[in-house]
Kinemage of the C-alpha trace (Angstrom):
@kinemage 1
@onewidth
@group {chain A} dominant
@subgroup {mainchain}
@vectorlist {calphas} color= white
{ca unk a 1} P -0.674 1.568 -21.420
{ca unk a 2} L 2.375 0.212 -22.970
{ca unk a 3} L 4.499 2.264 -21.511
{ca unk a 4} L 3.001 1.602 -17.942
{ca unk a 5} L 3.390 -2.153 -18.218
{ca unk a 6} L 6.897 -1.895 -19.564
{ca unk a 7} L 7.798 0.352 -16.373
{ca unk a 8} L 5.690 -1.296 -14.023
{ca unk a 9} L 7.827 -4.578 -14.697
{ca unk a 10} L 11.114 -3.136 -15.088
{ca unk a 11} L 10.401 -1.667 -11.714
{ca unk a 12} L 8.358 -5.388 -10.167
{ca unk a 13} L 11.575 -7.338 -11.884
{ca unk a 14} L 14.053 -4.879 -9.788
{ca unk a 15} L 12.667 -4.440 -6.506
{ca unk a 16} L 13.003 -8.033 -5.067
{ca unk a 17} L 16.883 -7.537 -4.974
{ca unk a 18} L 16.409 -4.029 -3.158
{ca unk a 19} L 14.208 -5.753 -0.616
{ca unk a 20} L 16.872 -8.199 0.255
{ca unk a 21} L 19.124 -5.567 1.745
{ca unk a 22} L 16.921 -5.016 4.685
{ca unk a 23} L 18.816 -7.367 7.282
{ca unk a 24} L 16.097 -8.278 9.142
{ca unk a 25} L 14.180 -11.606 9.675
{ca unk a 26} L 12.779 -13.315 6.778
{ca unk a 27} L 9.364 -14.509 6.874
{ca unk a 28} L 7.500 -17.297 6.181
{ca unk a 29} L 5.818 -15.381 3.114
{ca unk a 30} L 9.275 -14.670 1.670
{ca unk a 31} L 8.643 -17.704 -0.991
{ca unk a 32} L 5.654 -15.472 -2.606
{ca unk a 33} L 7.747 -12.657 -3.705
{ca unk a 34} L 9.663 -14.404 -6.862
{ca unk a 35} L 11.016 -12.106 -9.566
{ca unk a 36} L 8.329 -13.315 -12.197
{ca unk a 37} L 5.376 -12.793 -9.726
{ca unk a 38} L 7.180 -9.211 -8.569
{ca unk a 39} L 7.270 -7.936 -12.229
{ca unk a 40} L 3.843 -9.172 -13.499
{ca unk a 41} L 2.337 -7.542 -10.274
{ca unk a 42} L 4.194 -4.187 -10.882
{ca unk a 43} L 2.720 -4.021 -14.628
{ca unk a 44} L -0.582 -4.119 -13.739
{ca unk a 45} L -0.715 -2.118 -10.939
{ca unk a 46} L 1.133 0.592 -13.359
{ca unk a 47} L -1.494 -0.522 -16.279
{ca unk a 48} L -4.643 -0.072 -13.547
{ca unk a 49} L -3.531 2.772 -12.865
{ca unk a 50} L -2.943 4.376 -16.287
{ca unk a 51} L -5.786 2.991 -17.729
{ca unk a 52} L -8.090 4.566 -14.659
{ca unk a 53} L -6.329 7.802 -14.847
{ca unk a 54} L -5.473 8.585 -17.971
{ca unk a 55} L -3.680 11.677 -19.459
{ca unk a 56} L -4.443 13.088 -15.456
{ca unk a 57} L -1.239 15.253 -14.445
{ca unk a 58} L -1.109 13.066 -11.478
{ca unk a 59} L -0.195 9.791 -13.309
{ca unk a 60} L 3.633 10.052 -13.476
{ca unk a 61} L 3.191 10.770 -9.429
{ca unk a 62} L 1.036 7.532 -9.255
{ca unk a 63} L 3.681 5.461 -11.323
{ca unk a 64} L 6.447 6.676 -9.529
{ca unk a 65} L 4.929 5.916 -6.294
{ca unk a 66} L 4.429 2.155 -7.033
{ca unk a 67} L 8.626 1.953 -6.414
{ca unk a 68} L 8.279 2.679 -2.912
{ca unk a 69} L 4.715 0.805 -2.767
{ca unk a 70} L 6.055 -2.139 -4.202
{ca unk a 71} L 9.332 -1.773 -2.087
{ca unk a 72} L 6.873 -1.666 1.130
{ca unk a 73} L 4.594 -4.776 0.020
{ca unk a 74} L 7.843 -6.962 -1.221
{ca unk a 75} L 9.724 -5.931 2.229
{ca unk a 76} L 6.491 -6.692 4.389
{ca unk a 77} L 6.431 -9.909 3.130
{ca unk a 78} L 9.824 -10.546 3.294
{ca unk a 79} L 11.035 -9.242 6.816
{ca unk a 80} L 7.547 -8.406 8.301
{ca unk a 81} L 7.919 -4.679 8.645
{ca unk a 82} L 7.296 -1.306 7.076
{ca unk a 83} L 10.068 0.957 7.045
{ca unk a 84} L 9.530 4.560 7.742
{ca unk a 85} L 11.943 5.921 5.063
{ca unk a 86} L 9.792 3.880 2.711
{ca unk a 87} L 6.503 5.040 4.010
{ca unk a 88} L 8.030 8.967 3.735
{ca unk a 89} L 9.334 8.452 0.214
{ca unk a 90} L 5.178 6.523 -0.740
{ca unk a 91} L 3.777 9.718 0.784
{ca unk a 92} L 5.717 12.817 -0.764
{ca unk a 93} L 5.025 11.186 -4.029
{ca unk a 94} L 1.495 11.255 -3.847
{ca unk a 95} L 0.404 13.458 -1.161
{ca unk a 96} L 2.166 16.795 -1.781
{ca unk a 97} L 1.125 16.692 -5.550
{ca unk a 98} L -2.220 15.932 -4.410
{ca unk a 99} L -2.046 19.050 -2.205
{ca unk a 100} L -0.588 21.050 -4.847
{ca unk a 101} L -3.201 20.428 -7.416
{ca unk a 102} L -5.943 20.312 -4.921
{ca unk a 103} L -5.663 22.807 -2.339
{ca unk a 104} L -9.045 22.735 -1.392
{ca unk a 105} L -9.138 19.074 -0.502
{ca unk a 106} L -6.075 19.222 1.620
{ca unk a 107} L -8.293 19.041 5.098
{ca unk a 108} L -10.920 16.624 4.120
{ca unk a 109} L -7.603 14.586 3.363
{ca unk a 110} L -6.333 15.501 6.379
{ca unk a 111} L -9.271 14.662 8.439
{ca unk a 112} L -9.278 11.077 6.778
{ca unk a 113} L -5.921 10.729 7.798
{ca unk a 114} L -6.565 11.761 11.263
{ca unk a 115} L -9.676 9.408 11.874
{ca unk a 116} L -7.848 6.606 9.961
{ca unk a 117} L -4.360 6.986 11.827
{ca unk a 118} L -7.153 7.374 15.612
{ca unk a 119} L -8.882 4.202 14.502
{ca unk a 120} L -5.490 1.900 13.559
{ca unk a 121} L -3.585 2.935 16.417
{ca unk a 122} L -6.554 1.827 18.558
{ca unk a 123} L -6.255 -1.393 16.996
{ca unk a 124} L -2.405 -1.307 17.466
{ca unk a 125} L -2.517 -0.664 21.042
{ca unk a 126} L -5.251 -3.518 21.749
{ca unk a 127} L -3.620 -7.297 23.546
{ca unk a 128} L -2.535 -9.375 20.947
{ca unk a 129} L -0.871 -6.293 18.636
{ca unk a 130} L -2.788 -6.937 15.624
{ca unk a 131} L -1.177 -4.647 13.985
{ca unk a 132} L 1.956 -2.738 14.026
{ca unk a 133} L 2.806 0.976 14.238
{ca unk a 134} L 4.244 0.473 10.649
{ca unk a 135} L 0.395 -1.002 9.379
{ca unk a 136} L -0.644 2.351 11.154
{ca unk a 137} L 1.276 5.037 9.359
{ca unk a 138} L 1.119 3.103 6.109
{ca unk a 139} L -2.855 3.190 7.043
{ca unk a 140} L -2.478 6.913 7.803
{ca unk a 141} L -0.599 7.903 4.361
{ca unk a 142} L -3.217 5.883 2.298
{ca unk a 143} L -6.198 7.459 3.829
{ca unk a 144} L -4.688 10.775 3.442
{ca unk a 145} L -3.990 10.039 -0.814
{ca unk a 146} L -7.707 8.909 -0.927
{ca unk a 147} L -9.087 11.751 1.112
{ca unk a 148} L -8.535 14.151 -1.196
{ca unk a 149} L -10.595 11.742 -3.738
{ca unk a 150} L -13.371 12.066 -1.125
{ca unk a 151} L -15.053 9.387 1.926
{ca unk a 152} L -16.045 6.511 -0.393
{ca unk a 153} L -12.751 5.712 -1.432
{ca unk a 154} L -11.111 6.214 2.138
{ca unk a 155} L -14.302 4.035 2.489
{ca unk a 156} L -13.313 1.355 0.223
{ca unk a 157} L -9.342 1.372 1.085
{ca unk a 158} L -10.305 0.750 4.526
{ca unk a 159} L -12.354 -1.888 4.062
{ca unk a 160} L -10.980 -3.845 1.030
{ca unk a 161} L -7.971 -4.542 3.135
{ca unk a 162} L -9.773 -6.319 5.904
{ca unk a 163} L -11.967 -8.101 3.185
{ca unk a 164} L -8.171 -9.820 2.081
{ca unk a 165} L -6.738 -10.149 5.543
{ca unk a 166} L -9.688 -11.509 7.027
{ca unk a 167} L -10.025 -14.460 5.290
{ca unk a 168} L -5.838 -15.474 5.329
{ca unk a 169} L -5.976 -14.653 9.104
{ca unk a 170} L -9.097 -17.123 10.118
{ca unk a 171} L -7.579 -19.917 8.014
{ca unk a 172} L -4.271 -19.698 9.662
{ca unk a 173} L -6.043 -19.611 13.402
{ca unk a 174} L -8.014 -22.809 11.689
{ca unk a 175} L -4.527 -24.595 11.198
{ca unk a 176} L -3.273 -23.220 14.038
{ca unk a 177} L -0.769 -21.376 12.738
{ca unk a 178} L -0.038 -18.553 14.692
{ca unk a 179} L 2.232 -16.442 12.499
{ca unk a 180} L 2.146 -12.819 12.277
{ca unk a 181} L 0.416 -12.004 8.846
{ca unk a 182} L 1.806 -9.183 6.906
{ca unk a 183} L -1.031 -5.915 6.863
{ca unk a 184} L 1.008 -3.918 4.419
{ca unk a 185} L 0.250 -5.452 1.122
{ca unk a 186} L -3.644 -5.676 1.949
{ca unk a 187} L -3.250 -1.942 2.388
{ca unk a 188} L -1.864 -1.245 -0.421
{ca unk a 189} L -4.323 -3.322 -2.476
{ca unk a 190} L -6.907 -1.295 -1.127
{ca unk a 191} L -5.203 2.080 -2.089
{ca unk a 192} L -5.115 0.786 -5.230
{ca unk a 193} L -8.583 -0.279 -5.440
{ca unk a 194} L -9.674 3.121 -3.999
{ca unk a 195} L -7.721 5.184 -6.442
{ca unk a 196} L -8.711 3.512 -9.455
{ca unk a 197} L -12.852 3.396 -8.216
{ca unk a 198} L -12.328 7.006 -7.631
{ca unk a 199} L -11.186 7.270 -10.815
């Protein structure tokens, strides 16, 4: 658990200077992503995740994976998009050993990625482009890691992310503030959430 924190940090402490280099816009939500609250986040998201899975072969995956998870929340926030590179690097990290350990769950996975990736770009493609194409493959690649965990936790990271969104979104349209909210972290809260429930 040690161990987890101490990388988890190192990696949180890091990944805010890495995040700069995309040269896009920066967001309104760019003052939430200091160095202190980067690191603390990235140790316990690597100490939920050790403590949930313990000795499992699939830990060092799940640890490594937070580098490009915490890349994609910190650059969400920051420039308001979801790089496919980023996306790629999150899913070969978790998804192929998932399929290598699990061959037998590899279409149930598949089939929550399908009905996940159906149901986001419907939402995508709706007036007002509440979300966008990045939100959908992110949405895809998550469903597909908790799919091979079973429906309840595609369940729950499908849900918890709307259950944090939800809220931030209705205040701002009470302020009328009419700035486009960042999906990714939410999603990756919920993978979280659904990994370590599975657990």
């Amino acid at each position: 658990m040690i161990c987890a924190a101490v990388f988890g940090a190192s990696v949180g402490a890091l990944l805010p200077r890495a995040a700069r280099r995309f040269p896009t816009r920066v967001s309104p939500y760019a003052a939430f992503i200091p160095v202190v609250a980067s690191a603390s986040t990235g140790a316990i998201v690597c100490v939920l995740l050790a403590g949930a899975l313990g000795p499992s072969p699939m830990l060092p995956f799940y640890l490594l994976a937070t580098i490009p998870g915490l890349l994609l929340a910190l650059v969400d926030l920051r420039c308001l998009r979801l790089p496919d590179p980023l996306v790629a690097v999150f899913a070969a990290l978790t998804v192929v050993p998932l399929a290598a350990s699990q061959p037998q769950r590899i279409m149930p996975a598949l089939a929550a990625g399908a009905v996940v990736v159906t149901a986001y770009l419907g939402i995508a493609l709706l007036p007002g482009r509440g979300l966008g194409l990045g939100d959908v493959k992110l949405a895809g690649v998550i469903a597909t890691i908790l799919g091979f965990a079973g429906w309840e936790a595609v369940l729950v990271g499908v849900v918890v992310p709307h259950l944090i969104a939800g809220p931030v979104a209705l205040v701002m349209l009470l302020a009328r503030r009419g700035r486009p909210l960042p999906f990714g972290p939410a999603l990756l809260v919920g993978a979280l959430i659904g990994v370590v429930t599975a657990a």
